[in-house]
Structure formats: structure tokens, C-alpha cells
ROBA-138829 format. One record per residue (C-alpha): residue number from 1; residue in one letter; x, y, z. Coordinates in pm, whole numbers. Layout:
! residues N
NODE   n res   east  north     up
NODE NUM   a      X      Y      Z
...
! end
This chain:
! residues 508
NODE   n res   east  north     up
NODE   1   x   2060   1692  -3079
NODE   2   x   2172   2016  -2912
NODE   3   x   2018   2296  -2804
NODE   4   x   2205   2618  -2791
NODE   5   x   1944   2874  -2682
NODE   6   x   2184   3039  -2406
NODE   7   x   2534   2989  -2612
NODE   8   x   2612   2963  -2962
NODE   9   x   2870   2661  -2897
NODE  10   x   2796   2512  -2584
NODE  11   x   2485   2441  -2355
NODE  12   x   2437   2575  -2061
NODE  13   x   2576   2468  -1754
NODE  14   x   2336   2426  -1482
NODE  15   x   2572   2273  -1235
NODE  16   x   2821   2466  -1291
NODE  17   x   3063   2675  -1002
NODE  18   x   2933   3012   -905
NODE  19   x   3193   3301   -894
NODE  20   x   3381   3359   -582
NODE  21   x   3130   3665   -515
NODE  22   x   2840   3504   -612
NODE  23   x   2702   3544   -211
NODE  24   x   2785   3847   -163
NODE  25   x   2604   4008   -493
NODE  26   x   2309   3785   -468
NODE  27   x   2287   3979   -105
NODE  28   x   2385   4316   -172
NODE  29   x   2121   4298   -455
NODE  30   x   1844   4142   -338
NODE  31   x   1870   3847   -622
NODE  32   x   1626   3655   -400
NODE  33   x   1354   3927   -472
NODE  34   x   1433   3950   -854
NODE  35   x   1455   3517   -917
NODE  36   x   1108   3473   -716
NODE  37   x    949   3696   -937
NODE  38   x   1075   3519  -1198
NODE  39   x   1025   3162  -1080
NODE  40   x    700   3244  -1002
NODE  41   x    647   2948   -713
NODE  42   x    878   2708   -982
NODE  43   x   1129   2587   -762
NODE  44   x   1346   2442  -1090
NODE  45   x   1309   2835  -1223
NODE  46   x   1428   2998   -948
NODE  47   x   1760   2774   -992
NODE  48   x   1810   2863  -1328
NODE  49   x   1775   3226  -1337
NODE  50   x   2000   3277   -995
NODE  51   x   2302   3057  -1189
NODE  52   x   2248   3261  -1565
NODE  53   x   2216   3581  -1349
NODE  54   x   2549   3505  -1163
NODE  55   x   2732   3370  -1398
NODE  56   x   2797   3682  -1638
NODE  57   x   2857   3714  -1960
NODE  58   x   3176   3896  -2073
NODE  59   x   3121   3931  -2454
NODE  60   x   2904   4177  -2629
NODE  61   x   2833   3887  -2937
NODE  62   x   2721   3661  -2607
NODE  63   x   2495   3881  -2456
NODE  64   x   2375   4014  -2831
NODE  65   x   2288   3601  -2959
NODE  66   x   2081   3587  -2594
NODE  67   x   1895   3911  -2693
NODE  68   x   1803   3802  -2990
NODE  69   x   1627   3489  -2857
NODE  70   x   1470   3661  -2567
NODE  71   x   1331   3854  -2856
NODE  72   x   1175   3570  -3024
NODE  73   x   1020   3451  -2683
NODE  74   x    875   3792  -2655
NODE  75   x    715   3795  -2967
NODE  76   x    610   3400  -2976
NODE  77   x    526   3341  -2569
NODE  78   x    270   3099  -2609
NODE  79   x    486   2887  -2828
NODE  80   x    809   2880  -2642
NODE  81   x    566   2786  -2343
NODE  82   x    415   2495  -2531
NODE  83   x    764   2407  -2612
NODE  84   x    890   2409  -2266
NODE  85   x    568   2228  -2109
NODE  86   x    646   1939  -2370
NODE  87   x   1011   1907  -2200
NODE  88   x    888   1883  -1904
NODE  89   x    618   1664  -1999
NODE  90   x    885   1417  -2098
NODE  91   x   1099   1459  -1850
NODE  92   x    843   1451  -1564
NODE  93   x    687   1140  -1722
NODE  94   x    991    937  -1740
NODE  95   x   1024    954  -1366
NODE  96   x    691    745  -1332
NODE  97   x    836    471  -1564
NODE  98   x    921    132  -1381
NODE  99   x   1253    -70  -1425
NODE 100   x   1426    204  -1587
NODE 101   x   1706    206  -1317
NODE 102   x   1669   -196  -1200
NODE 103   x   1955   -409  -1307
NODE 104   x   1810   -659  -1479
NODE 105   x   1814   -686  -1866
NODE 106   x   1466   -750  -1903
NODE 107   x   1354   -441  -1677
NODE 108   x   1572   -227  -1830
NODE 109   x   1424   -317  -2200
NODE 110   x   1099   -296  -2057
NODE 111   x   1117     15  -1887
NODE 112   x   1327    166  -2251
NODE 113   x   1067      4  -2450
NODE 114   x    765    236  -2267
NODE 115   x   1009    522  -2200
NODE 116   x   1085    544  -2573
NODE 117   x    706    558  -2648
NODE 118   x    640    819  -2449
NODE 119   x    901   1025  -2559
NODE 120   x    787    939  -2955
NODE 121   x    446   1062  -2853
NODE 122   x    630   1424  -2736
NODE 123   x    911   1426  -3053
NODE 124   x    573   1379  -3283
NODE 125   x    440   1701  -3123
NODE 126   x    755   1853  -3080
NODE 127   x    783   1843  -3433
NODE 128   x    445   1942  -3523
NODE 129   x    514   2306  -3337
NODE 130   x    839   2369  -3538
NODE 131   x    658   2317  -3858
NODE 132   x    350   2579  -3767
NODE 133   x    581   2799  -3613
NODE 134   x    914   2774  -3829
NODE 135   x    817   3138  -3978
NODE 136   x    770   3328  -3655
NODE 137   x   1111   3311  -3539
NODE 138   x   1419   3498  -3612
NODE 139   x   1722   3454  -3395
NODE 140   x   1984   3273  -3497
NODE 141   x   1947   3034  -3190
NODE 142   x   1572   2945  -3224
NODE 143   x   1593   2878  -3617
NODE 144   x   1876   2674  -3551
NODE 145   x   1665   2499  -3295
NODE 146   x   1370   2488  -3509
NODE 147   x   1586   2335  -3836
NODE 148   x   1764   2066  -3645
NODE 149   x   1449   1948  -3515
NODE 150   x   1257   1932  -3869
NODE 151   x   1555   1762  -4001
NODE 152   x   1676   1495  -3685
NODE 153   x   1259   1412  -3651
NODE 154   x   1190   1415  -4019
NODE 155   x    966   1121  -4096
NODE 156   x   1176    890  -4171
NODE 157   x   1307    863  -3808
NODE 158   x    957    861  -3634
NODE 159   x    881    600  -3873
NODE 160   x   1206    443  -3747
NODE 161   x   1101    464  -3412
NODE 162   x    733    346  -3408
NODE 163   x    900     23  -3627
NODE 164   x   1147    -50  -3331
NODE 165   x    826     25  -3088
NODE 166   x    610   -283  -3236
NODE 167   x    904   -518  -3234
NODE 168   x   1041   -456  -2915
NODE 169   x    693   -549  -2776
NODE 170   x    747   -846  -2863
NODE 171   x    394   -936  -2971
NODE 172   x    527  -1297  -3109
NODE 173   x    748  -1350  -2818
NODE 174   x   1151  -1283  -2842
NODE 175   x   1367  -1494  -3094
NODE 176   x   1723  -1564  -3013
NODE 177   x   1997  -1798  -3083
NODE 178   x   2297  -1963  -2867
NODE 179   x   2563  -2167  -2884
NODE 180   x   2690  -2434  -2609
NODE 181   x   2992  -2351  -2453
NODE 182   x   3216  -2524  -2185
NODE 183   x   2979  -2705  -1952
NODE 184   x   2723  -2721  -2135
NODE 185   x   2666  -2347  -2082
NODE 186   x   2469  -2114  -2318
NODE 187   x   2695  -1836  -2496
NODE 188   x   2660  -1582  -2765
NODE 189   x   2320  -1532  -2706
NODE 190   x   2197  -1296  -2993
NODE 191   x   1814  -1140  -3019
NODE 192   x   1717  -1252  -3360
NODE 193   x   1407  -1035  -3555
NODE 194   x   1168  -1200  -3704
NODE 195   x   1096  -1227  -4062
NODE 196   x    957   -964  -4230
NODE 197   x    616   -998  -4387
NODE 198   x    402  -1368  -4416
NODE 199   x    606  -1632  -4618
NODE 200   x    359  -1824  -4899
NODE 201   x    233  -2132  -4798
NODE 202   x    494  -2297  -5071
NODE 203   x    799  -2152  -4871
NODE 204   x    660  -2268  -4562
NODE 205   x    691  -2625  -4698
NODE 206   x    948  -2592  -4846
NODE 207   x   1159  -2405  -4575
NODE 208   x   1039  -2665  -4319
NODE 209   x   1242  -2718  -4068
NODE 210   x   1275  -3006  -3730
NODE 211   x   1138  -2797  -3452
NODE 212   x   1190  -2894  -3126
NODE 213   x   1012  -2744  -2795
NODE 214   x    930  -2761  -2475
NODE 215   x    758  -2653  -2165
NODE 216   x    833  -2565  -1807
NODE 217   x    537  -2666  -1584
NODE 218   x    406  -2378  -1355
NODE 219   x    554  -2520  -1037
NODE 220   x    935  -2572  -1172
NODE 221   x   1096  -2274  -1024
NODE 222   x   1393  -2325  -1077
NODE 223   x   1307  -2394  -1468
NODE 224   x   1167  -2060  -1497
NODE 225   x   1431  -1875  -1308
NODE 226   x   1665  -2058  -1591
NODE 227   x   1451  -1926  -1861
NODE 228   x   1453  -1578  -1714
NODE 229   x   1834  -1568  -1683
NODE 230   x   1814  -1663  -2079
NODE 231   x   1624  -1412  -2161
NODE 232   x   1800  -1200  -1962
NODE 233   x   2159  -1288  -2194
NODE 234   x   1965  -1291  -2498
NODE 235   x   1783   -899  -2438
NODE 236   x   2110   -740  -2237
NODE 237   x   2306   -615  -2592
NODE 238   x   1967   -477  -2697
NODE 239   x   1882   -359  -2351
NODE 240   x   2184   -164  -2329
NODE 241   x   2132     28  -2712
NODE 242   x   1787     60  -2632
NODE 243   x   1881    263  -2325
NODE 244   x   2130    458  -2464
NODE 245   x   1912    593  -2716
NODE 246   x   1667    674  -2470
NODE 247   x   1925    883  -2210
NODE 248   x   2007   1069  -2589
NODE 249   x   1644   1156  -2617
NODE 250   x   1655   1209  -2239
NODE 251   x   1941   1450  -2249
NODE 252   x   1775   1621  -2534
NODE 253   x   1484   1717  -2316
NODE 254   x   1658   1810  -1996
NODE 255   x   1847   2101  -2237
NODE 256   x   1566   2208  -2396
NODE 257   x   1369   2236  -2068
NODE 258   x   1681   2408  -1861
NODE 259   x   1761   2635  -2141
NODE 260   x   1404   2719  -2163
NODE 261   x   1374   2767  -1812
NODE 262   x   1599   3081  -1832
NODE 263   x   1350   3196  -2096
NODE 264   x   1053   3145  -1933
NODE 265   x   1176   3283  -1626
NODE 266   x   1231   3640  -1833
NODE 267   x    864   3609  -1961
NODE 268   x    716   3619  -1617
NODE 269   x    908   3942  -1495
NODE 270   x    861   4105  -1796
NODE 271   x    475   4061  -1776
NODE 272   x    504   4179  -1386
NODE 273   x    663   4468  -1513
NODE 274   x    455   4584  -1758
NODE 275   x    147   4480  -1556
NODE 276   x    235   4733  -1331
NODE 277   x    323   4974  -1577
NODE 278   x    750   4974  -1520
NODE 279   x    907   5029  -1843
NODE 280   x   1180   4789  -1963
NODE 281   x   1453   4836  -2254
NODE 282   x   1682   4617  -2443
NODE 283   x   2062   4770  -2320
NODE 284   x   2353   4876  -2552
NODE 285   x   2654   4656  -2427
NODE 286   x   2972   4765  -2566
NODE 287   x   3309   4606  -2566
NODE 288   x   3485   4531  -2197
NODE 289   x   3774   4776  -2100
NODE 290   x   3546   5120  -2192
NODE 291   x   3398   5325  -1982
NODE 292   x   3042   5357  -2155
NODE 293   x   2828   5412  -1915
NODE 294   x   2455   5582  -1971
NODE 295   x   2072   5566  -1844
NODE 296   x   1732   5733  -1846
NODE 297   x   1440   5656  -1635
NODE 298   x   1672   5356  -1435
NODE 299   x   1498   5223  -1097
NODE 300   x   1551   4960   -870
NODE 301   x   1347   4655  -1003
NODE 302   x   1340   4497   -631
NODE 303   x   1204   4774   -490
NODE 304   x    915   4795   -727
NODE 305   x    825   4402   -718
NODE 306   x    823   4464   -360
NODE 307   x    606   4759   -351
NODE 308   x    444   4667   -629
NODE 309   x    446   4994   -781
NODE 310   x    683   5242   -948
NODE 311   x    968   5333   -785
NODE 312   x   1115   5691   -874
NODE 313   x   1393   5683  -1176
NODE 314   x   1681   5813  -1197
NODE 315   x   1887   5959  -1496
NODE 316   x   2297   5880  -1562
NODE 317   x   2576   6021  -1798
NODE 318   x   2873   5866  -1662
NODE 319   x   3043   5785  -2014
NODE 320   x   3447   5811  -1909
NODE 321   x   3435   5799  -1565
NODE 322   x   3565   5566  -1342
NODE 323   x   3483   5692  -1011
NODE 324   x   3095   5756   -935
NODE 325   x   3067   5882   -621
NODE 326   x   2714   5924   -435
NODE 327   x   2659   6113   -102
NODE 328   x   2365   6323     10
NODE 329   x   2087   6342    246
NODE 330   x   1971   6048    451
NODE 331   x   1739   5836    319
NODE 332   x   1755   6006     17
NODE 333   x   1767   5691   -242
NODE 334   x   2148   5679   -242
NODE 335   x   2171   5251   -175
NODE 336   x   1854   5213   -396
NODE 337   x   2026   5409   -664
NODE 338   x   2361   5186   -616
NODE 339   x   2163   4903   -600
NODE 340   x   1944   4968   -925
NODE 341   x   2251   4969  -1148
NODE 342   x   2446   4705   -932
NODE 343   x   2072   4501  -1105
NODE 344   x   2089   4660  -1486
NODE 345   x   2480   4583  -1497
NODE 346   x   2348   4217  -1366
NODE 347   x   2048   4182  -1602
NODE 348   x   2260   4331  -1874
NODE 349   x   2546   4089  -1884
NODE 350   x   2283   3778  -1845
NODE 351   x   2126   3889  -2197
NODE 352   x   1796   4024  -2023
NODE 353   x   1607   4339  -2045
NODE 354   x   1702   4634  -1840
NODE 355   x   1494   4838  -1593
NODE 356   x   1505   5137  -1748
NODE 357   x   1390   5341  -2047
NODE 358   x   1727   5337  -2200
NODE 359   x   2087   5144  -2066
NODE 360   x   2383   5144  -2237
NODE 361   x   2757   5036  -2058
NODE 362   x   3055   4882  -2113
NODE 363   x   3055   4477  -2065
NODE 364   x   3234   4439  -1694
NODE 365   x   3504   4154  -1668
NODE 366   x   3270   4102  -1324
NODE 367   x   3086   4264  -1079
NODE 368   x   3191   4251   -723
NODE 369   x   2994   4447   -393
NODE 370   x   3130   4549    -69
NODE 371   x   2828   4656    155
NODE 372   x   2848   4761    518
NODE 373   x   2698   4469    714
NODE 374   x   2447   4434    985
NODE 375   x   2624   4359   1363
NODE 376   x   2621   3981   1418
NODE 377   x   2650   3834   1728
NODE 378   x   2878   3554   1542
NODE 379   x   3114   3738   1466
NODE 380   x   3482   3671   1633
NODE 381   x   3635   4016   1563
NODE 382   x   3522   4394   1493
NODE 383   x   3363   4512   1240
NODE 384   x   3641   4651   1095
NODE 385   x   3829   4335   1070
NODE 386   x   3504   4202    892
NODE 387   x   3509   4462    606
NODE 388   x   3878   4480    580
NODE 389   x   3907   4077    574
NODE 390   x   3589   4134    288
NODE 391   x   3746   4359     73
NODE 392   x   4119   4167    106
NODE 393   x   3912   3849    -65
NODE 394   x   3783   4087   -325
NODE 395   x   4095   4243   -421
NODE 396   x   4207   3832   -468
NODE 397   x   3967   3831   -774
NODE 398   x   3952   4153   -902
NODE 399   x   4083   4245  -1171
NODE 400   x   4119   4511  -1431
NODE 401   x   3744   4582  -1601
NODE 402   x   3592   4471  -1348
NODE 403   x   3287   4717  -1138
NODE 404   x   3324   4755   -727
NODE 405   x   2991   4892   -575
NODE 406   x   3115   5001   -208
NODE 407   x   2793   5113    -19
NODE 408   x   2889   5265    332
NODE 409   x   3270   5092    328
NODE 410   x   3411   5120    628
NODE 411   x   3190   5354    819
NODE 412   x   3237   5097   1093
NODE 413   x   3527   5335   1239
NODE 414   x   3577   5695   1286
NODE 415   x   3545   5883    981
NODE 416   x   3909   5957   1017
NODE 417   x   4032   5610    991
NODE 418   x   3770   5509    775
NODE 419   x   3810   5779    539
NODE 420   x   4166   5742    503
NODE 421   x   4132   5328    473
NODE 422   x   3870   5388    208
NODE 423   x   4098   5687      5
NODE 424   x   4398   5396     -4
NODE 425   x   4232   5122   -141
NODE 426   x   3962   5291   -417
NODE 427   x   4310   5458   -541
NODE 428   x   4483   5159   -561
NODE 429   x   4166   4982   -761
NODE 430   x   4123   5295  -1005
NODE 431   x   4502   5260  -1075
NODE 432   x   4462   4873  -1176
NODE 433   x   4185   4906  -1371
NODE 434   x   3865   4888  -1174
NODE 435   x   3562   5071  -1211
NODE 436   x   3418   5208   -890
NODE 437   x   3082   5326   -770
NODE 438   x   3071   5477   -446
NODE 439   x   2751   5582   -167
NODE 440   x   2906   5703    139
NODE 441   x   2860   5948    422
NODE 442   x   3234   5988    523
NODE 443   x   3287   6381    410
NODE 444   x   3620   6404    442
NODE 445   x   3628   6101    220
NODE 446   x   3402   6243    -64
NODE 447   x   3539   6587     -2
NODE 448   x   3896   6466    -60
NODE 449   x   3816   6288   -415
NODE 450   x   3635   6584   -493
NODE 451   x   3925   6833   -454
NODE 452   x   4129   6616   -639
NODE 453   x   3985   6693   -937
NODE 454   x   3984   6402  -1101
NODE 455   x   3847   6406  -1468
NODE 456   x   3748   6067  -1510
NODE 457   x   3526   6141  -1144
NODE 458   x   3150   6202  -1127
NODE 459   x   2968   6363   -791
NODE 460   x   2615   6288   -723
NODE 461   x   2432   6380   -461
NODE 462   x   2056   6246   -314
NODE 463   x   1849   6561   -438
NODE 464   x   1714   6744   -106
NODE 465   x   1449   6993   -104
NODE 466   x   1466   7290    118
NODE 467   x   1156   7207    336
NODE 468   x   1363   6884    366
NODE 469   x   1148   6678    154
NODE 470   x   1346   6378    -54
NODE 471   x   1264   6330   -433
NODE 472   x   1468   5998   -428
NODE 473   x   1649   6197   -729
NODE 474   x   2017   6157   -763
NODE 475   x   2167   6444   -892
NODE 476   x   2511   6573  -1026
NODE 477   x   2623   6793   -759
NODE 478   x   2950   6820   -469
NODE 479   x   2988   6659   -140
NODE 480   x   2821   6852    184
NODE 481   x   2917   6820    511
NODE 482   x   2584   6702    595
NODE 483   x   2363   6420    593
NODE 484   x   2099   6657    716
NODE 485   x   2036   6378   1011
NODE 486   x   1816   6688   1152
NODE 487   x   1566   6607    896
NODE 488   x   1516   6282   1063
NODE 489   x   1497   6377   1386
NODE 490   x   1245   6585   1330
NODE 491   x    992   6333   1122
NODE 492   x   1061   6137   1474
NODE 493   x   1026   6346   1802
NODE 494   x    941   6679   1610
NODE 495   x   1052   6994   1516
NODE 496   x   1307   7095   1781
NODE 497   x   1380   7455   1885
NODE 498   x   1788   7444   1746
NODE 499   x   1825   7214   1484
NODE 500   x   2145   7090   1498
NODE 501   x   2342   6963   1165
NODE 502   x   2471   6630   1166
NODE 503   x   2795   6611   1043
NODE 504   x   2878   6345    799
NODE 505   x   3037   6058    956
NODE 506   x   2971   6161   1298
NODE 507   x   2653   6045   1322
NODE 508   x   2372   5809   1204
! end
């Protein structure tokens, strides 16, 4: 009994190894913000959506067969939850279940024998919801789903089931047979059924056998330790099968509820969302290698379950460029903007919606981020070592297809240094392959991939309004030598008699 609601061949790993750059996205992004939204105080949700959010996928048919399913769950929410409160029904109720991890034979059977009844109780519902709801669904993962389950717990097999229930109760006591070995010592114990159905009272007499019996008084201890060892050789084979069939069931449930999980966890942002009125759309993923790349109305989905209302959108036609580079006014949205589609690529390649009215991009062999980081008192070296030893672990991974987002690379140094450091290694990427997206405030930097005219290059700036007001708009537009830091100083200590422009890179 498989699953398959987040792969078409495989089920989904939860244990699975996180990429190399897992930490540094789930930073640079904020995934902490986005999965607690989605977990929505569910500890076991949280977990789920952080490892299908981080671990990409890197085919379009991937991302298309978990689009489809999110689609179902969209338009059938209150029966995918039903479905995922019975998994965890049966998983959280097996955890109350005595003897199911003792040792002994006879607690093993005992704990199987209840185990399997509550799990019958769940498979009868279970079943029940795919027949009313068979209809409603559409995606080649939840009819699967749905037709392995009407044809695995037809009712033949819960008849099966409830049978091997009643006789492993034992309501007539067990039945098994032995033969003496060397010492005297039982072997091949076997658990024997009973017969089936009352014989006549002919082939009672007639079948008539010697019987021979006996009793252990209350006080022999050792004769009822004996017995219990017995019983313990005669139940072990059936013990054992019984088990096994359970852990099936078991495993069964654990997929369906992790899977799920993923599921669920989409439901509950989308309903934040729309509760507070943020518009969502299914993206357009095309094949990895392109450089597709298109949005309208795309926001940073962080920012507005933080603020808990809607951020300002921004519009993108980047289709055939490889180099996006961002500069502008302080403050002016330029890390929210890298950070919102640092999110949609994320979202995107998981199979989720997108913030946005409308995403489209090419599928990224992987998404990497090099952000400038906070000064920390732990640190054994500058900060310049720090970004430079960053970026040399990137460039061990990256490879061609792949997406860099570089917010505010090394403006640790003089913009001199840093500009030139920064000018080597985004050409060397762009000539292997790599995609990047760039906010910085190093001019001569920007300035210098500006003049080069590159074609496959694409300037935008943090819109700036000339009573120095910020839209949060990022537009298409050249470098400028500056961040207009004056602005800033003069929301602070006022409006001073000689403004003086900040140059970019020479101050903060």
C-alpha cells in the first residue's frame, strides 16, 4: 500500500539529507516565518514543509503531478483533512497500545491483536471516504490513492481481518500441538485453529477421542511460569506475522499522514493569504537550463504574514537575462524584492502556489544565497574572510542552472576591493552557467556591469520619489551614484541646511 501524493514513484523522504545550503536559504529567506504559518502551532508540520521546501524539485513533470494534487486539496479541504486526522488517529493511537515493543511472544500478540483492531476500525472509515468522495478528485496522485484503497480494503479483506480479530482473541483458549524432543523437551510447537462451525452430535461420538488434562494449582509457580514459556513457543510464529502485518498497516499510515502533512501545511497559508486578501497563483515552470523568468503583482510572503497585511508588489520581465542587478535608494525594498523571488523560486520548485498574481521561470538546478551577515563576536577572522570563505563553499556546489541571490556581497571592505572581488567572481559564475540576482550599493560595481553592456543584463533600481518618498517599487532603470543616505538623515535629526549625497559604498 503506497502512497505517492508528493512523487509519482517514490514516497517522500522525511529523513532525508538537506542540501549543503539548506542553512543558509532557510536564513536568508526567512523559512522560519513562512513554515510557522504553515504549521500553524503543529510541531510535526513545521518539519515537513521546511524538508519539501528545501529539498527542490528539478523537473517541470515533478512539480506539475504536485500541482495537480494541491489542486484537489484545494477544491476537497475538508476531505483531505478527514483523511489526514484518520492517519493520525491511527498512528497516535498505536502509541497508547501495551506490549507492542516487549519481548515476549505473548505481549507482542496481544499488543498486535488490539493494534490490528484499531487500525480495522480506521481502514473501515478510511474506506468509507474514498467511496463518497471517489468523484471529487482529479489528479493523477489522489485517484491513484483513492483506487488502491477501494481495491486493497475491498470487503473481502476487512472481512479477512475481523475473522483473524475473533480468533486471535482466543475466546476458547489457544490450541497447539508439540512434539518431544531430546530431554524430554517440547519442539515444533505449532498454533492449531479450531474447527470451523459445531460438529453433529453423531461426529462427536464418533470422532471421540482419549483426552487427557490437567491442572496447575494457583500456588505452583514454577508450573505456571512452564505453561507461560509454552505458550510463549506455541504463539511466537504467529506473533511475529501478526506483527508484521501490523508495521505494513503501520507504515501505511505514517505515509499517508507525512505526505499529507505537506498538504495540509499548504491549506493553512493559503487560507492566511486569502484571509488577508494577498493574491496567490499557480506558476508556469519551464524546463531547467532557460532563462524564463516573469511576474506581476510578486511580494514578499514573510513580510506580509508578519505585518499581517499587504505588502507592495512588484512587477518582472527578466525572460533571457542572466544578470538582475538591483541598486537604488536606501530602504527602498531592494532585499525585500530579492527576498520575495528568492520565496516564489522556493515555493515554485516545492509544487506550491506562488505569491503573486502571475509567476512563470525556468526550473533552477538549485538555489543558493550569499547575504552580508550581521558582526558576531564569534567570529575568528574579518568579515571579509567570512564572506569570501561563504561564497568559496558555494562555488563547491554550484553548478550550471543553478540561481545565486548575492544581497550586499562583500560590502564588508572598501568599495574598491569589494567591487572588484564581487566583478571577478559574478563573471566567473555567468560564464559557467549560473543565474545571478544581484542588490548592492557598491557603484562602481553596478556602474561597471552596466557599461558593459551586457544583453543578457537587467538594471533595476528601488523607485525614489523626488520629495524622497519610497514606493517600495522596483523599477527598470541605471545605477546612481547614490543611495540618497541624505534621505535618512533627515527622517532622523531633520532637515539639515546642506544636504550632503552619500555616495554609494562610502557610507551606510
Amino acid at each position: 500500500m503506497k502512497v505517492y501524493l508528493m512523487h509519482r514513484g517514490r514516497d517522500f523522504d522525511p529523513t532525508a539529507a538537506l542540501p549543503s545550503n539548506s542553512d543558509a536559504i532557510a536564513q536568508d529567506l526567512e523559512l522560519d516565518v513562512l513554515c510557522s504559518s504553515m504549521a500553524q502551532g503543529d510541531p510535526f508540520l513545521f518539519d515537513v514543509a521546511r524538508k519539501a521546501l528545501l529539498v527542490s524539485l528539478d523537473e517541470p513533470e515533478e512539480v506539475s503531478y504536485r500541482q495537480h494534487v494541491l489542486a484537489d486539496c484545494i477544491a476537497n479541504p475538508a476531505v483531505v483533512r478527514k483523511v489526514y486526522g484518520l492517519a493520525v488517529e491511527a498512528i497516535e493511537g498505536k502509541k497508547k497500545i501495551w506490549g507492542w515493543h516487549m519481548d515476549y511472544p505473548d505481549s507482542v500478540l496481544r499488543g498486535s491483536v488490539e493494534t490490528l483492531g484499531l487500525f480495522f476500525g480506521v481502514l473501515n472509515r478510511l474506506r468509507e471516504v474514498a467511496d463518497e468522495h471517489r468523484g471529487s478528485f482529479e489528479s493523477e496522485g489522489f485517484v491513484r490513492l483513492l483506487d488502491m484503497i477501494e481495491r486493497e480494503l475491498d470487503d473481502r479483506y476487512l472481512l479477512r481481518i475481523q475473522e483473524h480479530l475473533q480468533e486471535l482473541r482466543f475466546p476458547e483458549g489457544e490450541r497447539m500441538s508439540a512434539r518431544l524432543g531430546k530431554g524430554f523437551k517440547g519442539e515444533d510447537y505449532v498454533l492449531r485453529r479450531f474447527p470451523v462451525g459445531r460438529r453433529t452430535w453423531t461426529e462427536r461420538v464418533l470422532r471421540k477421542k482419549p483426552k487427557y488434562s490437567f491442572e496447575v494449582a494457583p500456588q505452583d509457580e514454577a508450573g505456571h511460569r512452564a505453561l507461560s514459556e509454552m505458550r510463549d513457543h506455541g504463539v511466537r510464529t504467529a506473533a511475529r506475522a501478526l506483527k508484521a502485518s501490523t508495521d505494513h498497516i503501520l507504515g501505511f499510515f505514517t505515509s499517508l499522514r507525512t505526505e499529507l502533512a505537506f498538504y495540509i501545511a499548504c491549506l493553512n497559508l493559503r487560507e492566511a493569504l486569502l484571509q488577508e486578501g494577498e493574491p496567490v497563483c499557480v506558476p508556469l515552470l519551464s524546463e531547467g537550463g532557460g532563462l524564463a523568468l516573469s511576474a506581476r503583482g510578486l511580494y514578499d510572503v514573510c513580510l506580509a504574514l508578519k505585518l499581517q497585511r499587504r505588502p507592495v508588489g512588484n512587477d518582472l520581465k527578466a525572460d533571457g537575462k542572466r544578470l538582475l542587478v538591483v541598486t537604488g535608494a536606501n530602504q527602498g525594498g531592494k532585499s525585500t524584492f530579492l527576498r520575495s523571488l528568492g520565496l516564489a523560486y522556493v515555493m515554485a520548485q516545492a509544487g506550491m502556489f506562488v505569491p503573486a498574481q502571475q509567476f512563470s521561470a525556468a526550473i533552477s538546478a538549485g538555489l543558493f544565497t550569499h547575504y552580508k551577515r550581521e558582526e558576531d563576536a564569534s567570529m575568528r577572522s574579518g568579515k571579509l574572510d567570512e564572506e569570501l570563505g561563504r561564497m568559496s563553499a558555494i562555488v563547491d556546489h554550484i553548478r550550471p542552472g543553478c540561481v545565486l541571490l548575492c544581497n550586499e556581497s562583500f560590502a564588508s571592505t572598501n568599495e574598491r576591493e569589494g567591487s572588484e572581488i564581487a566583478k571577478e567572481v559574478i563573471q566567473a559564475l555567468l560564464e559557467a552557467g549560473v543565474r545571478v540576482f544581484l542588490v548592492t550599493h557598491l557603484f562602481e560595481l553596478s556602474e561597471g556591469l552596466y557599461r558593459s553592456g551586457a544583453a543578457d543584463a537587467l538594471f533595476l533600481r528601488a523607485e525614489r520619489r523626488a520629495d524622497g518618498q519610497r514606493t517600495f517599487k522596483v523599477v527598470e532603470g541605471e545605477p546612481l551614484s547614490t543611495s540618497f543616505g541624505q534621505d535618512l538623515y533627515a527622517q532622523v535629526f531633520g532637515t539639515p541646511d546642506k544636504a550632503e549625497v552619500v555616495r554609494l559604498g562610502s557610507g551606510r
